[in-house]
N, C-alpha and C positions, 0 to 999 in steps of 0.2 A: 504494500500500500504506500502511496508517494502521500508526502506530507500537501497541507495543502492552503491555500492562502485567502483571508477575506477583504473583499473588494473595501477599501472603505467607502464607496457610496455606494451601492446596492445592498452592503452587505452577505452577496453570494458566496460561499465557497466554491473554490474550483480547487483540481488537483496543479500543483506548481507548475508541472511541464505545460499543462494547456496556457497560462497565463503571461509566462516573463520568454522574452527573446534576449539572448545573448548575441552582442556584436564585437564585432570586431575588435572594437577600439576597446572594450571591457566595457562601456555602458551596456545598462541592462535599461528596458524597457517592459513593463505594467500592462496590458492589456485585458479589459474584465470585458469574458466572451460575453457576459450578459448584457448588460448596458452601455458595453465599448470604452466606460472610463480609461482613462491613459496617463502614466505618469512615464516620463522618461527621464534619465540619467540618474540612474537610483544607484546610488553608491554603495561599494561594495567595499570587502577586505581587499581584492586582488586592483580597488582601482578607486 
């Protein structure tokens, strides 16, 4: 079972893999499949 993460506005769970893209650059990107909220450049340990 993959951990899993709540949107903060819709408050949905989704499992992690459906939700964040990793890029290239090391930003990570937020995407809530339900309501499409979107947060980008979410900082990480590796960046």
């Amino acid at each position: 079972m993959l951990p899993t993460v709540k949107c903060p506005k819709c408050l949905t769970e989704t499992e992690i893999s459906s939700v964040l893209t990793a890029q290239s650059n090391q930003n990570v990107i937020y995407t809530c499949i339900h309501c499409q909220y979107e947060v980008k450049d979410i900082h990480t340990s590796k960046g």
